[in-house]
N, C-alpha and C positions, 0 to 999 in steps of 0.2 A: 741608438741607445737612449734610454730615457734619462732624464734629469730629476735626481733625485730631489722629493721636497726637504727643506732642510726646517721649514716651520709649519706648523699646524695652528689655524684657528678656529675653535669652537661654536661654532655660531648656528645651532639648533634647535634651540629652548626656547619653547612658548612667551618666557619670560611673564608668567602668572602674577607674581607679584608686583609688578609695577602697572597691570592695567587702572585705570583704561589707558593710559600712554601707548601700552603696546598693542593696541585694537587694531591700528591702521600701519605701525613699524614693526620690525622685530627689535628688538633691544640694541642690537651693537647698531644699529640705524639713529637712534637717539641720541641728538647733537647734546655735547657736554662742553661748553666752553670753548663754542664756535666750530668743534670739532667730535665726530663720532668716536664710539670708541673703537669701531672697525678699522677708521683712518688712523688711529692712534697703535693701535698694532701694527699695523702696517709700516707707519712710520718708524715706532719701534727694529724692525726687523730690519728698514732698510738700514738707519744705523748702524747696525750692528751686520752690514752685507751680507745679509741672506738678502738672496735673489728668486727663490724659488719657493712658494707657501701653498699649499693645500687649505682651502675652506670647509667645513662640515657645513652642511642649510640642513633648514626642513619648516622652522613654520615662517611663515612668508618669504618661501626661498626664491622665488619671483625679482623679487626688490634685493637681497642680497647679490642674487647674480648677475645686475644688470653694471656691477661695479669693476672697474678696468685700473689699472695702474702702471703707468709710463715704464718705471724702472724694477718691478716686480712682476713676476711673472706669477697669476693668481688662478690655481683650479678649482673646480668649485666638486664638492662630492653633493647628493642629495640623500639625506635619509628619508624613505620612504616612509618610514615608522619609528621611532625614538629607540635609538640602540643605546644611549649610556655616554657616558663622555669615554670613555675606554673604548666599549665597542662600535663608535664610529670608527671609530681611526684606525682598526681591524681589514675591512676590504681591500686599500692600499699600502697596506702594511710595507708590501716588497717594494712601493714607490718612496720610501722615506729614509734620508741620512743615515749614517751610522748614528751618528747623536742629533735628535732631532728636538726642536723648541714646540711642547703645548701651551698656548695661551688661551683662557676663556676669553671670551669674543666682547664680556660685559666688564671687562677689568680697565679699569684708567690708573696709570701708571707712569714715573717719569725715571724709573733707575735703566740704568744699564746692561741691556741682553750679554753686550760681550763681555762685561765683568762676570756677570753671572756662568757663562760657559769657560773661562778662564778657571773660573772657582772649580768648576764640574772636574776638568782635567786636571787640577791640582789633586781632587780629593781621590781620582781614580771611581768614581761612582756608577753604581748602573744606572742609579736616577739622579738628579738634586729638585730641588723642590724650592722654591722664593718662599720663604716667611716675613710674615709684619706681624708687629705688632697689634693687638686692638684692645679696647679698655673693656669691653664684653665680649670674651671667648668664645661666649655661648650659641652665638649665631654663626660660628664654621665649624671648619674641621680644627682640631688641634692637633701639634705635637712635640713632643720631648725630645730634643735635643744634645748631645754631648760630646765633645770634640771635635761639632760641625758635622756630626751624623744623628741623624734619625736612629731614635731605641722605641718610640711607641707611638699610634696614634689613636686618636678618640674625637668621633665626630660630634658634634652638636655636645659637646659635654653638659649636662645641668652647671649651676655653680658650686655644688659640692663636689663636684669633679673639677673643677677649674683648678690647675697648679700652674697654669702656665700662662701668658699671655702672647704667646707666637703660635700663631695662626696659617692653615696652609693659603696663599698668595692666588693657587687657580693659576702657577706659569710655572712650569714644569721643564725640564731635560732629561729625554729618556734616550736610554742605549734600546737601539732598533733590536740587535738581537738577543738581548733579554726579553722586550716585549714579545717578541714573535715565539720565543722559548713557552714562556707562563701561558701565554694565550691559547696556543696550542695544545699544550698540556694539561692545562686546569682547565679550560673548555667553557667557563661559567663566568668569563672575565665580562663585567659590563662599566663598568664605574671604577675611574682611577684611585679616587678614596675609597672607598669600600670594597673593592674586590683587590684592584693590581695593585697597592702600595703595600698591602697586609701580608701579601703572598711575594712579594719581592724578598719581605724582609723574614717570612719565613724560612725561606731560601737560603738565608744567610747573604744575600745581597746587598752592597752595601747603599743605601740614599743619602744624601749629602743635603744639610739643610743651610740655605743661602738666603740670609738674613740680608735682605734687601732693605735702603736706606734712600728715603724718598717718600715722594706722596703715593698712595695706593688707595682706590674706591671700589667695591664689586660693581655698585650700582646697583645693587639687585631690588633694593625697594623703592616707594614714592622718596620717603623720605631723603636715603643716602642719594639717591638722585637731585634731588634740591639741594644736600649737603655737597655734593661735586660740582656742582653747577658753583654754589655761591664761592666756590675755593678759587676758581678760575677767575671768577670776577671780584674778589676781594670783598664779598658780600655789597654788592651789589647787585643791583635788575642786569637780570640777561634780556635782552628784547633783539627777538626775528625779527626778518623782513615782511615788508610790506603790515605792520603796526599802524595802526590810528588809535593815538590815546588822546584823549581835551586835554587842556592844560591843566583844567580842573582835578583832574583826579590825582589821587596819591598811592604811589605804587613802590613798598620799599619790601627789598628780598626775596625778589619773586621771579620766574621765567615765564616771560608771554612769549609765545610761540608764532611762529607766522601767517600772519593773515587774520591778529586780534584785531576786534574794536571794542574800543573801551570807550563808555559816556563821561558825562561829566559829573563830578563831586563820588565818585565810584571810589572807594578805598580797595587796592589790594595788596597785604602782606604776608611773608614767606606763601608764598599759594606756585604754583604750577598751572597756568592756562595753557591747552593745548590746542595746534593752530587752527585756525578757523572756527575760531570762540567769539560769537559776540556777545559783547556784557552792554547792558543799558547803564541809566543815570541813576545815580545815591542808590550805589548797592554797596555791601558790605561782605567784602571775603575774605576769610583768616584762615589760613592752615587749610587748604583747600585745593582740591587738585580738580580740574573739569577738561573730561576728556575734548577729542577734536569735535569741532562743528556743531558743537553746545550752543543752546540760545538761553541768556539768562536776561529775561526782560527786567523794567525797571524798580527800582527800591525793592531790588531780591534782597536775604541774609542767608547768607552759608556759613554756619557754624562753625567751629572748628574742628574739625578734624574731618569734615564732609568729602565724600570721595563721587563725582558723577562720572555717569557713563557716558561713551560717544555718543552724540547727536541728541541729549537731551533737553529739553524746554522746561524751565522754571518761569514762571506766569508769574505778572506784576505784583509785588510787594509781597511775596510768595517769601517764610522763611523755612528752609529747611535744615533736619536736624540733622548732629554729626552723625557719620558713616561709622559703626566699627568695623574694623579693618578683618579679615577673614584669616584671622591668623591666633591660634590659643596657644598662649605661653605655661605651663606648667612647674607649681613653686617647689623648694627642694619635696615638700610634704606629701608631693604628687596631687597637691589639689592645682584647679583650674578655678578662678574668679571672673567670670562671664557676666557682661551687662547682660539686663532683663531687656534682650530686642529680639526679635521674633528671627530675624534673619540668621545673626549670631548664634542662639541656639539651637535653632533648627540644622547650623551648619556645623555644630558641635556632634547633634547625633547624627548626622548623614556620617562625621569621620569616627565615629564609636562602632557605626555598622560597619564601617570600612575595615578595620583593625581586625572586630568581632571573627572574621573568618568562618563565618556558619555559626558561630555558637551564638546562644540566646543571650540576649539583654535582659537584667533584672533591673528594674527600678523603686528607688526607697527615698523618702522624704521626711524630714521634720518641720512640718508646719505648712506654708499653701503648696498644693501641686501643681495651680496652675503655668508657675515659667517649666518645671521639668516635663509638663503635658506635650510641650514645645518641642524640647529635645528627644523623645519619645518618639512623637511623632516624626521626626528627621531621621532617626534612626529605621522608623519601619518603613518611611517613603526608599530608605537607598537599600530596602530589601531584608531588614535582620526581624527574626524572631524576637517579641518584644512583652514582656509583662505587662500587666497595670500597675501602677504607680501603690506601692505599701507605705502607709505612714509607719515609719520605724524608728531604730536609731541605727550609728554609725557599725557597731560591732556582731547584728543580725544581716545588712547588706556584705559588707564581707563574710560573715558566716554561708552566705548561701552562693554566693560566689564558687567557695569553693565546692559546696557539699556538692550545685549542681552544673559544676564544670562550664560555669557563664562566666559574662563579664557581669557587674554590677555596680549601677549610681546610685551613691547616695548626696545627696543636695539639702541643704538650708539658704536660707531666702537672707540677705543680709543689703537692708536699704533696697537699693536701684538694682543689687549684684545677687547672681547666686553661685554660691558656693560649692562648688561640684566635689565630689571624690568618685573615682573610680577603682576597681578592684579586679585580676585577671582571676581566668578561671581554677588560681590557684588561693586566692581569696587574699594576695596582695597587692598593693597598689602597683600600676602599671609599669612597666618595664622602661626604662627610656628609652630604649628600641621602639615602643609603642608610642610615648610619648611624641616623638619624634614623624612616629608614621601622621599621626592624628596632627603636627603642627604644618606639616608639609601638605596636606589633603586640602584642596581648593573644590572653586564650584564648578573647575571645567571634568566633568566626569561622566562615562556613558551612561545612557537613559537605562541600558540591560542593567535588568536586578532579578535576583533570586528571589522568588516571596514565600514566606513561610508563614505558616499561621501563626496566632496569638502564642506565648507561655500559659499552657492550663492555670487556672487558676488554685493559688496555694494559701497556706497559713503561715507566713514567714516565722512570726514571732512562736507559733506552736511546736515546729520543727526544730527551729531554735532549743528552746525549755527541752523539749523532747529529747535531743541528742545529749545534752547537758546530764540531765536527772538520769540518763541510761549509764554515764560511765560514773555518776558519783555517788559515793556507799551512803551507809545511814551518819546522818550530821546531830545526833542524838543528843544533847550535854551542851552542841555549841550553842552559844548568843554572840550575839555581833547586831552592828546597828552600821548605817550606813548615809554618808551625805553626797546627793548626786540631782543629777536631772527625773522628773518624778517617772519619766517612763525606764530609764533605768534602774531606778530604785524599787519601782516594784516587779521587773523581770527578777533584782535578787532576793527579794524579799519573797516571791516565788517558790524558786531554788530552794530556798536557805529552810523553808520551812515543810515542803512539801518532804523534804528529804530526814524532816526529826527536828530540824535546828531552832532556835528562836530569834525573833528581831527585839532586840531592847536598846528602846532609846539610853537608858541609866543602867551603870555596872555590866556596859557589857563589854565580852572578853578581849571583843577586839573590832575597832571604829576605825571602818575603809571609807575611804574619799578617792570619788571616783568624777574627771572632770565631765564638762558637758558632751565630749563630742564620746566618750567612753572611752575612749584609749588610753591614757598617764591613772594610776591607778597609785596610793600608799595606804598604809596600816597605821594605827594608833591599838599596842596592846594594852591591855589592863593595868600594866608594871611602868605605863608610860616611852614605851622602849617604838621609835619610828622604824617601820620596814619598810624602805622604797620600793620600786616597781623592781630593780634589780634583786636588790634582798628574797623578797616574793618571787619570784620568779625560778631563784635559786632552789628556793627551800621545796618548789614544786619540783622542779628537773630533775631534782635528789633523789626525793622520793615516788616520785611516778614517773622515772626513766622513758622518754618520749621514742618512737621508733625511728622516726625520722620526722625534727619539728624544724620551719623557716625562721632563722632569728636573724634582724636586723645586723649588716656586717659593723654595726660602729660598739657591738656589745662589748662589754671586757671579755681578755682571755682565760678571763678565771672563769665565768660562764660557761667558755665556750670547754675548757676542761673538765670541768664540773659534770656537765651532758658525757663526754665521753668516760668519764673512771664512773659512771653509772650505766656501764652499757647500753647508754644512748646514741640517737642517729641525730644530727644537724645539717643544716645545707645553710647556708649564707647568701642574702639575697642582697643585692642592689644593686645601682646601676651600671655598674660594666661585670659584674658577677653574674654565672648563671645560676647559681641555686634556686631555681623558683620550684623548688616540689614540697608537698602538704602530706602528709598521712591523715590528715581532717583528726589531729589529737583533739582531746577535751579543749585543752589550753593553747592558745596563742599569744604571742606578746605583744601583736595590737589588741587587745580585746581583755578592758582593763575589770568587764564582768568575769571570766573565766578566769583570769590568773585571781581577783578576788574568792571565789567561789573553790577554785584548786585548792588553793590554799589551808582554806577552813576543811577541803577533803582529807590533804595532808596531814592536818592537826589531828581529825577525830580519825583518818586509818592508825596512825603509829601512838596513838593518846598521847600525843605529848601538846606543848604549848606551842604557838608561831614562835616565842620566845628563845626557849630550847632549842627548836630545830634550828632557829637561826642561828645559834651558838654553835652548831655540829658544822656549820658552812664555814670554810676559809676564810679569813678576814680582807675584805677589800669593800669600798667604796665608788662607788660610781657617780660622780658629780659630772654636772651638765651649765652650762650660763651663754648667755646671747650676749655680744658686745655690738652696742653700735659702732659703725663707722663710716666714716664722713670722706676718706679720701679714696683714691684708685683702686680698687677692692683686687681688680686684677694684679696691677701689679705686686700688690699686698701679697696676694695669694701665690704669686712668681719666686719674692724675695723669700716670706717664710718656708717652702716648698724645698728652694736651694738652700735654707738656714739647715732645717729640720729633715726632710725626706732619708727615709733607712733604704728603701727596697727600692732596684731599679723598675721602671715600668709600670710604677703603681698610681694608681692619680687617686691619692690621699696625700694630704700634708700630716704626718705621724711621725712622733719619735717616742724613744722609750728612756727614759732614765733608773737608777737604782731604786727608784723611789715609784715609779709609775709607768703611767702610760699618760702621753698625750695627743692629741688630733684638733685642729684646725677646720672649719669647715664651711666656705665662704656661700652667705646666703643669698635670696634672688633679694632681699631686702637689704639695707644699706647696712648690714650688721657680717661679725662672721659669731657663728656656734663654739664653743669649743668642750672636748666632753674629756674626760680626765678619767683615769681609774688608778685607784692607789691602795696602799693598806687601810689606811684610813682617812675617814674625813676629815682629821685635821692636817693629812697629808695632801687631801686633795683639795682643800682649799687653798693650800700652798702652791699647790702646781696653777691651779685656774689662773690666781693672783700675778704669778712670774707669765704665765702666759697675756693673759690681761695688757699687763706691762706690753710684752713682744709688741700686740698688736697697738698700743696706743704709740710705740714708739714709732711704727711705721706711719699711722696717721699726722702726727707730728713732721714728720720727713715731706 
């Protein structure tokens, strides 16, 4: 009879983001405070008397399996080809416990296994799951919690999604015959987060979440690597065997590895040498990781944040500049801010082609094209159909996006940085789902690509005008004058005239201000009376009933009422929503030319004034304000979530009062958003204010 395993550990993963460390180990190989994190599981299990563990390998599964253990008895599986953290553990399924332990193989961790299955059997669960804490959500999975069970989860959330600050842990207890149920049946299990946690709990299954109390590290980057290291040493130098440092040099925060040598008057802090690194004399390394078997000759400088490869030579007095790290973070806005380095963006479009899925690449610029040339071309080397680069603006790149079912950049050049937006083939910003695929994309990927030829060459901005002028009637009577960016100002100065209208700087009916990037858009009528973009937007929906248009889901629900007692169609887009579908209407709500230009259609089809029709609209306000803040955004976003949240399973922080609506919305900047809707704005300044309050009182705490 076989001996069931009673624990599993994960030990299959390239471990991409920590090279070059992991060039020559695989990651649970990587000593952390004298000890791997392989041996650290292990130990863990014995603790808690499991005798029996199952290993997953696969990339350097050589060196994992040459590892023996006296009072564990350890099988090794190998994946021949990466099956999933789920579907490794699949082939032996009938060799595993009733309730069996997954641990990922890169977790450092010091709580208690048998507390944790204590827990399990108290809750009666098919799963439980270890949560911690972390102050940025945004780099796991999260989930919502409540009476010690699992109600939702949400990976990689942006910070507009963050309500929570528990995090899944990567240490698991699962009931064997639930897994072998789902796996079976669903057929498509590959990923315990993403595919078997989601579909447990559609099941009506119960997961138990076991708030683990203790240290906890993934280790998955250079960084958090250096940060578990210095924990174990009390932020001091870790130093291997077989070290030769001079007395000379100064070495504070940092891990030499085995078999360094270090010269004399050599400074190194927080940095990571890997072993068999030699460093010569009066060199300078900060925040610098240098893979194994590096030679860095004398009076080098490694910048900060410089990352080398194994076995590389930097030559005497040689400075090299910082690495950026192959990883693009995406702000709530869906924009990306990319250093201008050739590497970096060229690794930007290789993950844009990636996403693309066959479809074409459009690209759009305001001002130089030579760093988007970069990304361009990284985009056509990993195989996508790809445009020439259009000097445009921001509200033509998504226009064409959607017209011709591409993705599309638009980029401005800012200092050192450029400023990326990207748009799906529905002509709105990227999906987090996509986001997410494009942060995860690395440079280990096969040379096979699809090649497709260029995007024929088009007239963005004529297509543009063109679609515009076809759905809007004659603008005959109106004047309007407008303050913007000069290529925006005369696409509407275009429009407004080619269709009857007139531009007048003085006495005219009504003065739009429209910002630089074209999207935030208000009115100034003749009578003095402000239309915000909401206002506008209303006064459009009203009266040219949209079929089915995408509105931003933080809109008010007078809006969103508004569209339908006008036998209108809406879909609600953002990030854990799916409504991403277009009818390609005139109007859209990013695109603050057309809701200007709708608008003046509105006035001259029904002759009335933007004034009047605004009167026919329901009364409400839509006010918006950015608060900074200074302390634990997470937590923040935790405490106000359980203050305020209405709706189970929703990762918005919203409540409503007799008086309005409010929402919380924590940003990747050290601020949160909070947007208000109420009868009026002197109501909704009232709400902003007492919200204001909420969040400074947390900062305060």
């Amino acid at each position: 009879m076989n001996v069931l395993h009673e624990g599993v550990i994960l030990a299959g993963g390239r471990g991409q983001r920590l090279m070059p460390l992991t060039a020559k180990h695989p990651k649970p190989l990587l000593t952390v405070g004298g000890k791997t994190p392989f041996e650290r599981c292990i130990k863990s299990f014995s603790e808690a008397e499991i005798k029996d563990v199952a290993v997953t390998t696969g990339y350097l599964c050589e060196e994992m399996e040459n590892f023996r253990f006296p009072h564990i008895n350890v099988t090794y599986y190998r994946e021949e080809q990466p099956l999933g953290t789920a579907g490794a553990i699949i082939p032996f399924i009938h060799l595993l416990s009733e309730d069996f332990f997954v641990l990922s193989g890169d977790c450092v961790f010091d709580f208690s296994l048998s507390e944790m299955m204590k827990f399990h059997k108290e809750k009666n669960a098919a799963v439980t799951i270890a949560t911690v804490s972390s102050s940025d959500p945004t780099q796991y999975g999260t989930l919502l919690s409540e009476n010690g069970y699992v109600v939702a989860f949400l990976e990689k959330p942006s910070w507009k999604q963050v309500v929570t600050t528990g995090i899944n842990a990567g240490i698991y207890i699962i009931n064997r015959k639930v897994f072998k149920k789902i796996t079976e049946e669903h057929g498509r299990i590959k990923d315990f987060s993403s595919d078997f946690f989601p579909e447990v709990l559609e099941r009506g299954e119960k997961i138990a979440a076991y708030h683990a109390k203790g240290f906890w590290c993934d280790m998955g980057t250079l960084d958090s690597y250096l940060y578990c290291n210095m924990h174990f040493s009390e932020e001091k130098n870790v130093i291997g065997d077989y070290v030769s440092i001079h007395r000379n040099t100064s070495i504070d925060k940092s891990v030499i590895m085995n078999g360094v040598k270090v010269g004399s008057g050599t400074v190194i802090r927080n940095s990571v040498i890997a072993e068999g690194v030699s460093v010569g004399r009066n060199c300078l390394i900060e925040n610098a990781t240098i893979g194994a078997d590096s030679l860095i000759c004398d009076e080098v400088t490694l910048e900060k944040g410089c990352i080398l490869n194994a076995e590389t030579i930097v030559g005497k007095g040689k400075t090299v500049k910082k690495t950026w790290k192959n990883r693009v973070l995406f702000s709530d806005s869906g924009k990306i801010k990319l250093p201008i380095s050739e590497n970096e963006l060229s690794l930007f479009g290789e993950g844009l082609a990636h996403i693309s899925e066959g479809r074409d690449i459009l690209f759009f610029c305001d001002g130089d094209p030579s760093p988007l040339e970069i990304v361009r071309k990284g985009a056509k080397k990993k195989g996508a159909g790809v445009s020439r680069i259009y000097s445009s603006v921001l509200p033509v790149a998504s226009f064409h996006a959607a017209r011709k079912s591409a993705f599309s950049v638009f980029s401005k050049k800012e200092k050192d940085f450029l400023l990326i937006s990207v748009f799906d083939s529905y002509g709105l910003p990227l999906s987090r789902e996509d986001q997410i695929k494009i942060e995860k994309y690395t440079s280990i990927k096969s040379e096979e690509k699809i090649s497709k030829k260029d995007v024929a060459d088009f007239d963005p901005l004529e297509e543009y005008v063109e679609e515009k002028l076809l759905k809007i009637n004659d603008l005959s009577g109106i004047t309007a004058s407008i303050s913007a960016d000069e290529k925006i100002k005369s696409i509407f100065e275009y429009i407004l005239t080619k269709k009857g209208g007139k531009l007048c700087e003085e006495n005219a009916d009504y003065h739009f201000f429209i910002n630089d990037e074209g999207y935030d858009v208000y009115c100034i009528t003749k009578e003095g009376k402000k239309l915000d973009k909401a206002r506008l937007f209303s006064v459009i929906v009203k009266n040219q009933p949209p079929k089915n248009i995408p509105i931003p889901d933080f809109l008010p629900d007078k809006i969103k009422e508004l569209i339908s007692q006008s036998d209108g169609g809406f879909s609600l887009y953002g990030d854990t929503l799916p409504g991403r579908i277009s009818d390609l209407e005139i109007y859209s709500y990013s695109d603050g030319i057309s809701i200007a230009i709708s608008a003046l259609h509105a006035s001259a089809k029904t002759h009335c004034s933007l004034s009047d029709l605004n009167s026919s609209i329901p009364n409400f306000a839509f006010s918006q304000k950015t608060i900074d803040f200074a302390g634990n955004k997470g937590e923040a976003a935790e405490i106000l979530y359980k203050k305020h949240h209405g709706e189970k399973n929703r990762f918005h922080i919203r409540y409503e009062t007799e008086n309005g609506t409010v929402s919380f919305v924590p940003q990747y900047e050290k601020a949160f958003k909070i947007f208000v809707s109420a009868l009026s704005e002197e109501t909704a300044e009232e709400l902003i204010a007492s919200a204001e309050k909420d969040i400074s009182t947390l900062w305060q705490k």
